[in-house]
C-alpha positions as CSV (number, residue, x, y, z in Angstrom):
1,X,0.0,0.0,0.0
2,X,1.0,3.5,-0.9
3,X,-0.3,7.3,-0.4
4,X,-1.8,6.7,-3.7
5,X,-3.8,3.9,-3.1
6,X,-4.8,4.6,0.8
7,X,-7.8,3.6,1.9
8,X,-10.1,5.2,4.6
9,X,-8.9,5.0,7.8
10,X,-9.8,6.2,10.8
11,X,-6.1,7.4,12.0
12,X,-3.3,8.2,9.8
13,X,0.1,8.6,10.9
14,X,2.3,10.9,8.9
15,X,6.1,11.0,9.9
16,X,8.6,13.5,8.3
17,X,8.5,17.1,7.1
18,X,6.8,18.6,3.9
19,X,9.7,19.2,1.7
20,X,9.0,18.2,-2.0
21,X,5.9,18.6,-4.5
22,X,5.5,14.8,-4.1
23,X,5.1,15.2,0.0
24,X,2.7,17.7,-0.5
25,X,0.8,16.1,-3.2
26,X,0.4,12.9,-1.2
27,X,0.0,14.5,2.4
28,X,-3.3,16.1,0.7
29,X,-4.5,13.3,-1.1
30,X,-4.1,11.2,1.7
31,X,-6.0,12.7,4.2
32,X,-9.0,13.2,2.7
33,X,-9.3,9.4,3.6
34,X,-8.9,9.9,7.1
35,X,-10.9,10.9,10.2
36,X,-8.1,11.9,12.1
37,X,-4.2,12.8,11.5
38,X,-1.6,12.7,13.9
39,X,1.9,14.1,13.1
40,X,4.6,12.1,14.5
41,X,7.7,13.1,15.3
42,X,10.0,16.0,15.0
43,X,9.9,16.4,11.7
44,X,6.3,16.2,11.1
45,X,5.8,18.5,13.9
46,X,8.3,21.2,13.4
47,X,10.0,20.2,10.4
48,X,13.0,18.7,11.8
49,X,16.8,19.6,11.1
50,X,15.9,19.9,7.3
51,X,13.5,23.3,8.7
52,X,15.9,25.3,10.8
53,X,17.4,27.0,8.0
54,X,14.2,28.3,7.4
55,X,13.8,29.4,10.9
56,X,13.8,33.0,12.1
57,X,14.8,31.6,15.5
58,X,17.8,29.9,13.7
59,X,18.7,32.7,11.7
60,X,19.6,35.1,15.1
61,X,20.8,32.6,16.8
62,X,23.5,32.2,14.2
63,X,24.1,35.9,13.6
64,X,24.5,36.2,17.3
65,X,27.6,35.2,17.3
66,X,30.7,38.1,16.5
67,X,32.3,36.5,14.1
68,X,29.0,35.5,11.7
69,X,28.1,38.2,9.4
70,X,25.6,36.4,7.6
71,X,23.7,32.8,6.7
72,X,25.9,30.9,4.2
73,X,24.0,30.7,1.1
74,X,22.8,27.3,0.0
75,X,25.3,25.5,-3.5
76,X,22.7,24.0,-6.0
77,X,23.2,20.2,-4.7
78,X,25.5,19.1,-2.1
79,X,28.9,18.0,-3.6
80,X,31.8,15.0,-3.0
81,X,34.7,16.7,-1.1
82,X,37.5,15.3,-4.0
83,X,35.0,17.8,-6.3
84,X,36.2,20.9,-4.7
85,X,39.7,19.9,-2.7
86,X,42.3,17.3,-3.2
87,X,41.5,14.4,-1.6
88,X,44.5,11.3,-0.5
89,X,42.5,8.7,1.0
90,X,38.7,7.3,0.8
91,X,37.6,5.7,4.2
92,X,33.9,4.7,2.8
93,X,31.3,2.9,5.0
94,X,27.8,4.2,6.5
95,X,29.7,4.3,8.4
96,X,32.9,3.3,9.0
97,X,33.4,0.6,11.2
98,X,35.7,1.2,14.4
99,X,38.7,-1.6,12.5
100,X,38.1,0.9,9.2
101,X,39.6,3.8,11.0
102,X,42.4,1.5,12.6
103,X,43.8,0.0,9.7
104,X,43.7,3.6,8.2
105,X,45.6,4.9,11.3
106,X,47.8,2.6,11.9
107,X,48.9,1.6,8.0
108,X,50.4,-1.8,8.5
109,X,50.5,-4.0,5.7
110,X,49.7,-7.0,8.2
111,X,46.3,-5.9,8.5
112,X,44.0,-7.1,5.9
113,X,40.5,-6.4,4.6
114,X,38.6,-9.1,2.8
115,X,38.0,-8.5,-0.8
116,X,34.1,-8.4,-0.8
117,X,31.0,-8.1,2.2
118,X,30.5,-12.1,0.7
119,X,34.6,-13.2,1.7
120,X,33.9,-11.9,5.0
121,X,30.3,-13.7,6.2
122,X,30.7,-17.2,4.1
123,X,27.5,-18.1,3.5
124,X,26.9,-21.7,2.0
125,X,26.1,-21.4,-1.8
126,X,23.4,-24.5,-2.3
127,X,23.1,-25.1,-6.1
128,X,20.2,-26.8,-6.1
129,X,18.2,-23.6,-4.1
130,X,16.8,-21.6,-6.8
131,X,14.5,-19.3,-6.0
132,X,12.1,-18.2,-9.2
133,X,11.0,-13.6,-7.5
134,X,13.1,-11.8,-5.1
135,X,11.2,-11.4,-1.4
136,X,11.7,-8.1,0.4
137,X,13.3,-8.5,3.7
138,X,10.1,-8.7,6.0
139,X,8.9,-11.9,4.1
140,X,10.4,-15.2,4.9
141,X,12.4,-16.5,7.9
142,X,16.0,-15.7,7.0
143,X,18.2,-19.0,7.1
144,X,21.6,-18.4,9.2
145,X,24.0,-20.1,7.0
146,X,23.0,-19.8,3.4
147,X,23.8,-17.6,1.1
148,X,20.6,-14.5,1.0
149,X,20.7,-14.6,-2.9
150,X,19.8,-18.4,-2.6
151,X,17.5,-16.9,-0.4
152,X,16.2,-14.8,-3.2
153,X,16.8,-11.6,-1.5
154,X,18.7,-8.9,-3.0
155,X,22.0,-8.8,-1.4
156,X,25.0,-7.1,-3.5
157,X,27.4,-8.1,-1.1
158,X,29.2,-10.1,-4.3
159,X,30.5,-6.7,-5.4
160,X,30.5,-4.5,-2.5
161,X,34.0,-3.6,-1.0
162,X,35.0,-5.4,2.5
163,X,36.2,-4.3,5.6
164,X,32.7,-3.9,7.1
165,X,33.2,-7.2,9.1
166,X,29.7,-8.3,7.6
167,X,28.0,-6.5,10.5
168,X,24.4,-6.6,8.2
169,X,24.4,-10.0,6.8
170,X,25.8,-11.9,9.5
171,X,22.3,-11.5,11.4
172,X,20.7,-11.5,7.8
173,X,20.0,-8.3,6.6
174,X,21.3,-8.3,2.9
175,X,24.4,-5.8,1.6
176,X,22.7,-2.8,0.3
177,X,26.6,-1.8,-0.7
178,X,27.4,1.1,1.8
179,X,31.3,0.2,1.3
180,X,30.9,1.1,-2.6
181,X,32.6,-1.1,-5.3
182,X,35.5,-3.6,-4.2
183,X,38.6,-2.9,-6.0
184,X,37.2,-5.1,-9.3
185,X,34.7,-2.3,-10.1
186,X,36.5,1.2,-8.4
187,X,37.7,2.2,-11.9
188,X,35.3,0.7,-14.1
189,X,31.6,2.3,-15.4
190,X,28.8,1.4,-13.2
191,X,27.5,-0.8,-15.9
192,X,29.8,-3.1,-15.4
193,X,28.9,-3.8,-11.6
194,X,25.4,-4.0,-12.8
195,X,26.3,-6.5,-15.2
196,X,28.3,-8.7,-12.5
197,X,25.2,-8.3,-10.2
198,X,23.1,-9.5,-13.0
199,X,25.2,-12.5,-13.4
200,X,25.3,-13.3,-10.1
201,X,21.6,-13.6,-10.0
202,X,21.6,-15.8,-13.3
203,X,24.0,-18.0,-12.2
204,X,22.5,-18.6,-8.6
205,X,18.5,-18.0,-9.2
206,X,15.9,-18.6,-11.9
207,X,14.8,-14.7,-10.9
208,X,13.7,-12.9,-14.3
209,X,16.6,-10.0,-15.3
210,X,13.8,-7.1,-15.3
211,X,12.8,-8.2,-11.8
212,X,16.3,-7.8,-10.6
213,X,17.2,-4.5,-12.5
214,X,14.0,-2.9,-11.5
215,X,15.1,-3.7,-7.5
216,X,18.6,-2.6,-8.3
217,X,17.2,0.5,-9.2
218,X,14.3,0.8,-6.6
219,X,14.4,3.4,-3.6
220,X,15.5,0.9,-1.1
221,X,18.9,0.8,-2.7
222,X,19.8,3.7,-4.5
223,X,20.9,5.5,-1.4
224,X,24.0,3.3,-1.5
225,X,24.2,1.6,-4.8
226,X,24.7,5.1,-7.2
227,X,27.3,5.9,-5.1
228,X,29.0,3.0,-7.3
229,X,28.9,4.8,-10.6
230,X,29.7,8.1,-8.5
231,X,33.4,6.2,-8.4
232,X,33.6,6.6,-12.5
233,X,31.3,9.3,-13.4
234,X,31.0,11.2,-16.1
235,X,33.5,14.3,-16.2
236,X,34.9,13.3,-12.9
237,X,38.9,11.1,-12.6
238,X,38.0,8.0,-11.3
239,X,38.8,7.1,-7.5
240,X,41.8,4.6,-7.7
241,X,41.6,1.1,-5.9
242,X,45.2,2.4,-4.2
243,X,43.5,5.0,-2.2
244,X,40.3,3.6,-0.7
245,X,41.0,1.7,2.2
């Protein structure tokens, strides 16, 4: 179910701040179906952190200090750091785990990272497990030793960099691929990790190719997964295996 197809309820619940066209167009549509609405949370009730730069309160409490002559003025979209300054290493993760920072710190070749989220976990591979859709993670009862694309959940952990210690599908919560591309994809288009992903899912399941492109691309993942093409994008030097830890 989705704000476009609600229907009447007695409460609705409506979480987060009016920020977009879409929000409002939905927030309206939506509770004409509803007998009461109660906002919940900080956001919904005062707009949350995303609000106090429109915020008179905000804007004196900022000037009030000597040194601040004015509000800094908003950049048309928010911007990688290597866009604007040099940049020597990459520590990616969201976020970083606590061993991330260390083998950074410390720089000792003894200290290893495993080459993909899948090394790390080692989840059995069963050949003849062949699951024909893709179940989103509230369905099913997630086995604890077999590999979640058996599962026929859409893990990327095959092409996501390690390091992460597995911390999401050890307790079986599929990689969404906050580490970015392992070294085999850093310099390459993001087609190309696409492709492998596809692959992956041909070789393991009988799932159809637009079903898995079309979860590739769905809201649930893009958060982390077009970070990947961010590595080789157009107009921009790629990010070199050498420098990401």
């Amino acid at each position: 179910m989705s704000a476009y197809d609600v229907l009447e309820v007695e409460v609705l619940l409506v979480t987060g701040g009016v920020r977009t066209e879409e929000d409002l167009y939905k927030l309206r549509r939506t509770v004409r179906r509803a007998d009461e609405v109660v906002a919940v949370g900080t956001c919904a009730i005062s707009g949350g952190v995303a609000n106090l730069g429109d915020r008179r309160e905000a804007h004196d409490v900022f000037l009030a200090h000597e040194d601040r002559v004015h509000l800094p003025d908003l950049l048309l979209k928010c911007r990688p750091v290597d866009t604007v300054v040099k940049v020597d290493r990459y520590l990616p993760g969201c976020p970083p785990t606590p061993k991330l920072f260390m083998l950074y710190s410390k720089k000792s070749p003894e200290m290893k990272i495993a080459k993909t989220v899948c090394q790390e976990r080692g989840r059995k591979k069963i050949r003849e497990m062949r699951p024909k859709h893709l179940y989103s993670f509230q369905q099913g009862e997630v086995l604890p030793d077999v590999c979640l694309v058996n599962q026929g959940y859409m893990c990327i952990g095959t092409s996501t960099r390690g390091g992460c210690l597995a911390l999401c599908t050890i307790p079986g919560y599929p990689c969404v691929g906050c580490r970015g591309p392992s070294d085999a994809f850093i310099e390459k288009e993001s087609q190309a990790w696409f492709n492998s992903i596809h692959r992956v899912f041909s070789h393991m399941t009988d799932i159809p190719d637009e079903e898995i492109d079309a979860a590739l691309r769905s809201p649930q993942l893009s958060l982390f997964l077009f970070q990947f093409a961010d590595y080789a994008g157009a107009g921009q030097m790629p990010r070199h295996k050498e420098q990401v830890v």
